[in-house]
KOLMILO-169548 format. One record per residue (C-alpha): y, z, x; residue in three letters. Coordinates in steps of 0.02 Angstrom, whole numbers. Example, Ala and Ser with C-alpha at 12.3 -4.5 7.8 and 13.67 -1.06 7.14 Angstrom:
KOLMILO-169548
      yy      zz      xx  mardren
    -225     390     615      ALA
     -53     357     684      SER
***
This chain:
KOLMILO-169548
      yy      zz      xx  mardren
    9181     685    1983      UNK
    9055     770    1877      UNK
    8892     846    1940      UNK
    8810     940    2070      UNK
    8709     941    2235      UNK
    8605    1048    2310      UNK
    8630    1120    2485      UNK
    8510    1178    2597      UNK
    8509    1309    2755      UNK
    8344    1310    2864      UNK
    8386    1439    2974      UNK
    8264    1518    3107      UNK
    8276    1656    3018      UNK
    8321    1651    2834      UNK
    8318    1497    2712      UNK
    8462    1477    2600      UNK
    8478    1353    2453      UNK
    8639    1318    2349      UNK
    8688    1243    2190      UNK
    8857    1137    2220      UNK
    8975    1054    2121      UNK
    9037     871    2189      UNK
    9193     941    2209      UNK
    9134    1068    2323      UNK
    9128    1223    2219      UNK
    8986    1352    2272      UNK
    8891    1398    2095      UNK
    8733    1486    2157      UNK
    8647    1518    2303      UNK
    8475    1617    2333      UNK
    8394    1665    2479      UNK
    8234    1701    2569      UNK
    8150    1722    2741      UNK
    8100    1566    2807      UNK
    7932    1509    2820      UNK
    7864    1525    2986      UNK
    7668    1486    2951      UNK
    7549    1416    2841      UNK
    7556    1247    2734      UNK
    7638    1126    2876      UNK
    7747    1097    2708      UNK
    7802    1278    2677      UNK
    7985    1257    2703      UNK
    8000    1096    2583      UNK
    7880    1185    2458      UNK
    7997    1343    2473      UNK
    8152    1244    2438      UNK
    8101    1131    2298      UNK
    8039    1320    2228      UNK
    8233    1381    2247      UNK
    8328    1239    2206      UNK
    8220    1187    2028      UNK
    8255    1381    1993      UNK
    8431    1357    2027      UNK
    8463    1225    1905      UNK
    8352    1307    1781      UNK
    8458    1441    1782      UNK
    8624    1369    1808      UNK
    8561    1234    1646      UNK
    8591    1087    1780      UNK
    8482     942    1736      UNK
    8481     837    1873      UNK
    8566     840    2074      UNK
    8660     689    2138      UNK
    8587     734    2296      UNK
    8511     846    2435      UNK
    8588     900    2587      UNK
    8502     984    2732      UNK
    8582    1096    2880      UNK
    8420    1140    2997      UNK
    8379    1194    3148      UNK
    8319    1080    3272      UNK
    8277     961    3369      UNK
    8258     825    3250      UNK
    8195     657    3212      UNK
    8346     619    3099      UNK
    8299     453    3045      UNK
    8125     516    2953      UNK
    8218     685    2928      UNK
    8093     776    3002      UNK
    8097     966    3104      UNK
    8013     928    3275      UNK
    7950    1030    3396      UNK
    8051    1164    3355      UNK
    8064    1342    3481      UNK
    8118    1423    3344      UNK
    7974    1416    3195      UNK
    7793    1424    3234      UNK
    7772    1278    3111      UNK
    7837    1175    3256      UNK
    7863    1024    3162      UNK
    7899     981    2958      UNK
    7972     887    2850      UNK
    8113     881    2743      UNK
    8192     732    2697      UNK
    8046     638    2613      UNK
    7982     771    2506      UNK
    8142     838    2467      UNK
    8211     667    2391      UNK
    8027     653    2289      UNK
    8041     804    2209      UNK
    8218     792    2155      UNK
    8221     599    2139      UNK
    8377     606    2221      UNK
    8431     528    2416      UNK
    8409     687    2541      UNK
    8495     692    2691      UNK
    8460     797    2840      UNK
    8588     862    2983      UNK
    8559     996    3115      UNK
    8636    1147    3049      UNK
    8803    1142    3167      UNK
    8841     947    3131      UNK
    8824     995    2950      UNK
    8919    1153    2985      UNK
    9053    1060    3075      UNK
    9051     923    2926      UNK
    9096    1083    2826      UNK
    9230    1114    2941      UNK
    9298     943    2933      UNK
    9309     925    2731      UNK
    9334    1100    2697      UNK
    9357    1204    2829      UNK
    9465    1235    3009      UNK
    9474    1064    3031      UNK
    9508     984    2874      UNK
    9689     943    2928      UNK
    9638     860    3083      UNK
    9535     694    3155      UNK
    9452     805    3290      UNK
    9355     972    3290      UNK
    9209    1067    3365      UNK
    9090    1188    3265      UNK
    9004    1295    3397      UNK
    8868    1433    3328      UNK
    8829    1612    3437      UNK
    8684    1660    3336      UNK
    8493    1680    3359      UNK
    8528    1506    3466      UNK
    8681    1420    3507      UNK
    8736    1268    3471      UNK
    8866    1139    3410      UNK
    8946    1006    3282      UNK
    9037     880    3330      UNK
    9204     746    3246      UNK
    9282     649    3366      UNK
    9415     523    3293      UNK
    9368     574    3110      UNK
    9166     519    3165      UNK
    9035     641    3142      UNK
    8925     619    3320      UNK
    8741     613    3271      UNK
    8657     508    3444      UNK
    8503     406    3445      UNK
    8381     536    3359      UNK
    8525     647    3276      UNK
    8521     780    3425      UNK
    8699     752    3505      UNK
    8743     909    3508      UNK
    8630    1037    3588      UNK
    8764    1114    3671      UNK
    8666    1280    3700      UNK
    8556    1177    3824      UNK
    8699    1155    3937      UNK
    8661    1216    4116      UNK
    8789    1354    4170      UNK
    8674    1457    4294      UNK
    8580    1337    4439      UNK
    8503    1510    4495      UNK
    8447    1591    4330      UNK
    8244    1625    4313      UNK
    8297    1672    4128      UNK
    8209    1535    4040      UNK
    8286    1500    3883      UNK
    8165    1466    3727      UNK
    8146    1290    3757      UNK
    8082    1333    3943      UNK
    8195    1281    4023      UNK
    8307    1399    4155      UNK
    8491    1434    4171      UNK
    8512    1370    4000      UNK
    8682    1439    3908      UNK
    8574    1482    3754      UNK
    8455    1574    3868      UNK
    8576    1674    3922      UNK
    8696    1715    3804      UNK
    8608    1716    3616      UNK
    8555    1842    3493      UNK
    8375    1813    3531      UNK
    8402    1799    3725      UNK
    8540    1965    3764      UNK
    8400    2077    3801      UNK
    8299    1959    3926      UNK
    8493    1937    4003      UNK
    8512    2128    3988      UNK
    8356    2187    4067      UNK
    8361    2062    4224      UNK
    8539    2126    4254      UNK
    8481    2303    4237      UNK
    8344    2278    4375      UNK
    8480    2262    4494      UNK
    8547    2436    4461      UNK
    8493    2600    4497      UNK
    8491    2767    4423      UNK
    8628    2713    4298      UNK
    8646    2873    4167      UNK
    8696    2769    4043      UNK
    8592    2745    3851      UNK
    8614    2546    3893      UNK
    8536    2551    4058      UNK
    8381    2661    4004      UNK
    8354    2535    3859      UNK
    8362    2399    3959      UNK
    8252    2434    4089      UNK
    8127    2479    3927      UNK
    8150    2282    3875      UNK
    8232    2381    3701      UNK
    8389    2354    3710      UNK
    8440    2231    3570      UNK
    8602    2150    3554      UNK
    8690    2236    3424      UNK
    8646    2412    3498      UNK
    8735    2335    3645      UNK
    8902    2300    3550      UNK
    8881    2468    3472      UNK
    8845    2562    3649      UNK
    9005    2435    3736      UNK
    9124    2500    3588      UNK
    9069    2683    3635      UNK
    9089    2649    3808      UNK
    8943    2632    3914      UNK
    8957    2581    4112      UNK
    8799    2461    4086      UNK
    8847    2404    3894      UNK
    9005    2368    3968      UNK
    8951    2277    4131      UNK
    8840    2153    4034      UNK
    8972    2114    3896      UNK
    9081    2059    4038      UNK
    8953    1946    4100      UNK
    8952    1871    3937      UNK
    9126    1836    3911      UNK
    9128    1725    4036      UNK
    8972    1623    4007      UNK
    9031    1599    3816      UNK
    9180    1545    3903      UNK
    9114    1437    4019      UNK
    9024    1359    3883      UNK
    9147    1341    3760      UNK
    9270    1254    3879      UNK
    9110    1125    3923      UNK
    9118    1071    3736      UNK
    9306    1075    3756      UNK
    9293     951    3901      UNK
    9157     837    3840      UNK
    9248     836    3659      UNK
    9422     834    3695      UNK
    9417     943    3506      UNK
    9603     991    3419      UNK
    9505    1159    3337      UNK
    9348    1260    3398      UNK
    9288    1336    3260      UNK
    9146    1473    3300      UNK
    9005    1536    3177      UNK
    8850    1623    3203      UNK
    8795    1816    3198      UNK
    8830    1862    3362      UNK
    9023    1786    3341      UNK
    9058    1840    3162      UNK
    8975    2013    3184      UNK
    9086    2046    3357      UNK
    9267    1973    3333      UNK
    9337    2112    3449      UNK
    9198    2020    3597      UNK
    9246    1846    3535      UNK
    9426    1871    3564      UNK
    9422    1911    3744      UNK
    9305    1776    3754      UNK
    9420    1653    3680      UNK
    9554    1723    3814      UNK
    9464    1666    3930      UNK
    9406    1497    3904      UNK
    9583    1436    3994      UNK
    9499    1475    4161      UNK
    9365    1330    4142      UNK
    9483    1195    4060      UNK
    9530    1029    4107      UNK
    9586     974    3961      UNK
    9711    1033    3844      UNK
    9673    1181    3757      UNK
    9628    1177    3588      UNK
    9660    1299    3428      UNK
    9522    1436    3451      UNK
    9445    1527    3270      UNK
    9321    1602    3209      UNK
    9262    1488    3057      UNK
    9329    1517    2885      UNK
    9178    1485    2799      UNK
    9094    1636    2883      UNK
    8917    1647    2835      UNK
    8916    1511    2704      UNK
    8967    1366    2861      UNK
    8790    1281    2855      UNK
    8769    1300    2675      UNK
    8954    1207    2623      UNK
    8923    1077    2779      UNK
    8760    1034    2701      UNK
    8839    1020    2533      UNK
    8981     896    2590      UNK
    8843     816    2673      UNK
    8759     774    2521      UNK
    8944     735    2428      UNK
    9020     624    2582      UNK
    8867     587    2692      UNK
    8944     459    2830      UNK
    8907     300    2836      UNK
    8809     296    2995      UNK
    8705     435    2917      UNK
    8672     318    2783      UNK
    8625     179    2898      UNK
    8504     277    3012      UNK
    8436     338    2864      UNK
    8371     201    2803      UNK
    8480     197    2643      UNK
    8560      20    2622      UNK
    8662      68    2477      UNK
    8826     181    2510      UNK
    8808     328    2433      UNK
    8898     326    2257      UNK
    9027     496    2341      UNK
    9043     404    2520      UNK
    9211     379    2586      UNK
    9342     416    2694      UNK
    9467     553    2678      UNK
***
C-alpha cells in the first residue's frame, strides 16, 4: 500500500514525531523536549509544528493517519492525557486536534500498548499470539497481547504495571502518591529516593555511593557507573533492585501468561549487564511457565514504530471505543 502516517512519542521527557510509510518503513523523525507548561495545548501545537515540517520536507502531501504512544493515564476514548505525574500540564489533548489539523483519524495508545503493538507487528513478538512490552525508564510500565488482542480496559489504562504493590512496608511514595509502588521504587526518576532511604540505614560507609546518597545526589546512572567500578553501597542497592525488577516482571508474567517479555526503557537499554541478572532471576517469583526474556529490538525507536502500526493496523476495539464506526481502510488481522 502506498502512503504514509505519522507517529507520535509523548514522552515525559522528550517528544518525538515520525514520518512512516504504510508498510512500516521509518523515513524521518525529529525531536524535541516536551512541553511541560504553558498553552494547555502545547504538546498538540508542538506536534502538528513537527509533523507539517516533516512532510514538507519529505514532499508528503497528505498522512493516512496519526498514531499516538503517550504517557499516561488516559481517557482513551476522547484521547485525552489526564492527570498526568509526569507533565505539569496535567491534562491535554491529543486526539481531537491532532485529527483536525491533519484531517486524518488519530488514534491514541499509552506509550507501552503502542510499544508492545510495535512488538507484535514488527518486533519480539511478531511470530507469536502472546507478548508483554514492559518499559524501565523515567516510569515503568507495560503493553499488553493476549491471544493476538491488544488489552486496552475500560478507559485504555490496563496496563499500569509500575503501580503494582511489591513493598507493603515502603514510605517511598511513588509519583502518583501512592507507597510501595514498583515504579516508586525501582525507576529512573525514583533510584535516588530508593538509594538515599537505604543509605540512612548505614553508617560510616567510605564508599563515593554512600556519601552521594546520603546528599540526596546520587542519580541513577552514576550508580551503574559507581556498581561497575565496584562500590560496597552502589553494589548493595543494585542488588536490591534486581530483585524488585524481578519480582515485578514475573507479576506481569503471572497476570499475562506472555510467550516473550520484551523490555525497553533507559534504565534497561542503557544497563544490559543489570538487566541480565535481573532476567536470571525472575524464575524465583514464577508460577507460570517462563517465558522468552529480551531486551526489545526496536531499542529506542519502540514507542515511535508501535505508534506507527497503530495508525497502519489500529484494532478493531480501538476503533470502536474510539468512536470511529468505519474500519480503518489498513485494519486487519495478521
Amino acid at each position: 500500500m502506498g502512503g504514509y502516517v505519522l507517529a507520535v512519542d509523548v514522552g515525559a521527557t522528550n517528544l518525538r514525531v515520525g514520518l512512516v510509510s504504510t508498510n512500516g518503513k521509518l523515513i524521518d523523525v525529529m525531536r524535541v523536549p516536551t512541553p511541560k507548561g504553558g498553552d494547555p495545548n502545547a504538546v498538540a501545537l508542538r506536534v502538528i509544528d513537527l509533523g507539517r515540517k516533516l512532510m514538507a520536507r519529505n514532499n508528503v502531501a497528505k498522512v493516512e493517519a496519526v498514531g499516538v504512544g503517550s504517557i499516561g493515564p488516559l481517557n482513551i476514548r476522547e484521547g485525552i492525557v489526564v492527570g498526568t505525574p509526569n507533565n505539569p500540564l496535567r491534562n491535554f489533548k491529543l486526539k481531537e486536534p491532532l485529527s483536525n489539523a491533519f484531517n486524518a483519524p488519530a488514534y491514541v495508545v499509552n506509550d507501552c500498548v503502542a510499544a508492545v503493538w510495535g512488538e507484535y507487528w514488527a518486533g519480539a513478538g511478531k511470530d507469536v499470539e502472546n507478548v508483554v512490552y514492559v518499559t524501565i525508564s523515567s516510569g515503568i510500565g507495560a503493553g499488553a497481547v493476549v491471544d493476538g488482542h491488544l488489552l486496552l480496559g475500560k478507559d485504555g489504562n490496563a496496563h499500569e504495571v509500575g503501580h503494582i504493590v511489591l513493598d507493603l512496608r515502603s514510605d517511598i511514595r511513588c509519583g502518583c502518591g501512592a507507597k510501595g509502588h514498583w515504579e516508586g521504587l525501582a525507576s529512573g526518576n525514583n533510584i535516588p529516593r530508593f538509594a538515599s532511604v537505604l543509605a540512612s540505614g548505614w553508617r560510616g560507609l567510605k564508599s563515593e555511593a554512600y556519601i552521594l546518597a546520603t546528599q540526596g545526589k546520587l542519580r541513577a546512572a552514576t550508580l551503574f557507573e559507581l556498581w561497575r567500578k565496584g562500590d560496597v553501597f552502589a553494589t548493595a542497592v543494585i542488588k536490591e533492585l534486581e530483585v524488585i525488577n524481578a519480582a515485578g516482571i514475573a507479576s506481569v508474567i503471572n497476570v499475562y501468561d506472555p510467550e516473550v517479555v520484551s523490555v525497553g526503557g533507559s534504565v534497561a537499554l542503557r544497563n544490559p549487564d543489570f538487566m541480565s541478572l535481573v532476567f536470571g532471576r525472575v524464575k524465583e517469583f514464577l508460577i507460570n511457565r517462563e517465558p522468552e526474556l529480551t531486551l526489545t529490538p526496536l531499542g529506542d525507536d519502540a514507542v515511535l514504530v508501535g505508534a506507527a502500526w497503530i495508525a497502519i493496523k489500529p484494532p478493531e476495539h480501538l476503533l470502536r471505543i474510539q468512536s470511529l464506526d468505519k474500519v480503518h481502510k489498513f485494519a486487519s488481522k495478521r
